[in-house]
Structures are given as structure tokens and as C-alpha cells.
N, C-alpha and C positions, 0 to 999 in steps of 0.2 A: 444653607443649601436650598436653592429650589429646583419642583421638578411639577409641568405641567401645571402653573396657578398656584400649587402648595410650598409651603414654607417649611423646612423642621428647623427648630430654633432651640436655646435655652429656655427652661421656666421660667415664666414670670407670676407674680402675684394674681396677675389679672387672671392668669389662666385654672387658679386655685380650684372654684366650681365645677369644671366640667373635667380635670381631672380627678375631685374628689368622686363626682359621679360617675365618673369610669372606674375606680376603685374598688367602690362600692356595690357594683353593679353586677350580681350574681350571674345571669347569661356570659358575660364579658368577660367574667375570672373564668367560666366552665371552658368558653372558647380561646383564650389565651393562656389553658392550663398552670393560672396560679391561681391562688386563694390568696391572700394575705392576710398575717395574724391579724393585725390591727390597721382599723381602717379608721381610727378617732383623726379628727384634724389635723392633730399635734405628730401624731405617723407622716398623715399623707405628708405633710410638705416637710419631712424628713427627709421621705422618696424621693422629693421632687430637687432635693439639692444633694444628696446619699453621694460618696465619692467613691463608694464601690459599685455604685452602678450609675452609667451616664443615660440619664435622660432628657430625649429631645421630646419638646411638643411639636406635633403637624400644624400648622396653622395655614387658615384659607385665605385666599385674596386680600382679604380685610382685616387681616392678623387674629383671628378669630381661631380659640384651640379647637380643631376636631380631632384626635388622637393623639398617641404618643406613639413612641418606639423607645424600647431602655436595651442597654447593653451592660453586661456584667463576664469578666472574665472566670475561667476555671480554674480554680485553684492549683498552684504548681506546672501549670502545662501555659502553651499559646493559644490553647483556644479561648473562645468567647462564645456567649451565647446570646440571642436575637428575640426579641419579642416586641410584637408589631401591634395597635390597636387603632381601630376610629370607630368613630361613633354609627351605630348601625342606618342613620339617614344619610351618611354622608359617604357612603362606601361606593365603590364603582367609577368612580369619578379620576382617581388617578388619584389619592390622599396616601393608600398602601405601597406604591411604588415608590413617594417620597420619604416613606418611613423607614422601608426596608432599603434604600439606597442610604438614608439617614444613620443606620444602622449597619450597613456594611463600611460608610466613610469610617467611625467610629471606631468600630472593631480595628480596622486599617491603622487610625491614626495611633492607638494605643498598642499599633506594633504586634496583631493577633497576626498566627499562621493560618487560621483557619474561625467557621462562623458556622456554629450550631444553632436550627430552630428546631423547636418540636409543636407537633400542632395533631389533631386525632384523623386518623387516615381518611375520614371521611368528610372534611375539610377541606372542598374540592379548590376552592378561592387563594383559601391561604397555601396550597398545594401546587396551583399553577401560579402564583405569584413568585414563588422561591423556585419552581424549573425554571422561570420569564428569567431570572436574575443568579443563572448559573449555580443553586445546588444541586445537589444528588441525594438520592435517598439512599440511606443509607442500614436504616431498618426498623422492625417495629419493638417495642416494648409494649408487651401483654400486661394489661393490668397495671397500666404501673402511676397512674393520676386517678388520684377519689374526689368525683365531682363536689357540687355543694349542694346536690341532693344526696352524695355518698354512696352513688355510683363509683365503681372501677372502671377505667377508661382505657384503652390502647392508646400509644403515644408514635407518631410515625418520627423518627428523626432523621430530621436533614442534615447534609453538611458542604460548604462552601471554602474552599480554600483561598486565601487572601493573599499568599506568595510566602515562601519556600526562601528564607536568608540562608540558614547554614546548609540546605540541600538533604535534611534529614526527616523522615516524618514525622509533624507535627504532634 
């Protein structure tokens, strides 16, 4: 898929490095509210081929990784959930539109009713990115991410409906 110059694609080897540095990268886990247990090498490129969760690299003009978006669904139900990243010089440019569209094909193609993000309400980017691209908010969870200073965070959750097969709420 592209969109605007960007690519999201499959991993590949080459893109190892600057996904392991998104990984790694404590600002990046706090704004993408995960941490991840293990961030040794032998993890990351687990992540990066994991069949429970699809992940796309963003890549630029030049096939170059700047971010990812991974999707992973919810256990038992049709939803899925959304999580978006690039690298902080390369943001603004149109690289999140490719991801979160990357990320909604995805959800789609794996036959989700609907597409959860969560991001901290104060998150104005990642917040007008997902209205640009039809979620709704749907509400906040107090407390409920501890940063990697171990902070308690507020979690705002979105949600994005993908269509409706049997006609019943997803």
C-alpha cells in the first residue's frame, strides 16, 4: 500500500536496525503505550514475523524503514487493535496516514468488525490522525498504562468500525 511517498510493507532484514531502535526506545514505548518484555534481538525479530500480530514497516521513497504499524486481534470477539509509530524526524510528512491506513487495510483484510487505538488524551497528533480517518472516541481509562518512568497514565480509546457481516454489534 502507498499513500503520499510512503510505503507500508512486510519486514524485511534490512529494516532490523531501526525497528530494533523503535523497540528500544523508551519516549516511543511511553507514546505508543506498550513496553515490551524483551527487547534482546532474538525478541525483536520474533515481533517482526509474530503471526499473532501483523506487522507492516512504513517505508520512504527510497524503501527506507521509518516506522511501523502492527495489528493484533482480540481474543474471542472481531475486534482488533491498532498501533501506529515513526520515527520522531520523520513525522508530519504524511508517514502516519500510511500506517494507520496500513493498519486499517489489515484489520479489514483479517475480517475485523471493528479497530481499536489507544493513545494518552493528550496526544493531540495521534488524536486527530484517527478523527482524519473515521474513529470515535469512545472513552477514557484512568490509570490504566504505567509508563517507563512508572508513571500511571490515562488511556483515551478509540474505536473505528470496519463493517457490520451478520448485522450484530460487534
Amino acid at each position: 500500500m502507498a499513500v503520499s511517498g510512503f510505503i507500508a510493507r512486510r519486514p524485511v532484514d534490512a529494516d532490523f536496525a531501526v525497528l530494533a531502535q523503535m523497540r528500544r526506545d523508551s519516549r516511543l514505548q511511553n507514546e505508543t503505550l506498550y513496553v515490551p518484555e524483551d527487547t534482546a534481538d532474538a525478541a525483536i525479530r520474533a515481533w517482526m514475523t509474530a503471526a499473532e500480530s501483523c506487522v507492516r514497516v512504513v517505508a520512504d521513497a527510497e524503501d527506507q524503514a521509518i516506522g511501523f504499524a502492527e495489528v493484533w486481534s482480540v481474543p474471542d470477539t472481531r475486534k482488533a487493535h491498532g498501533r501506529v509509530a515513526i520515527l520522531s524526524g520523520r513525522r508530519g510528512q504524511g508517514a502516519g496516514t500510511a500506517a494507520l491506513a496500513a493498519v486499517i487495510d489489515v484489520a479489514t483484510e483479517l475480517g475485523m468488525a471493528s479497530l481499536l487505538a489507544e493513545m494518552t488524551p493528550d496526544n493531540s497528533a495521534a488524536r486527530g490522525l484517527h478523527l482524519r480517518h473515521g474513529f470515535r472516541e469512545v472513552g477514557v481509562l484512568d490509570c490504566h498504562f504505567r509508563d517507563t518512568s512508572g508513571l500511571w497514565r490515562d488511556v483515551l480509546v478509540m474505536q473505528r468500525p470496519l463493517g457490520l457481516s451478520s448485522g450484530r454489534r460487534p
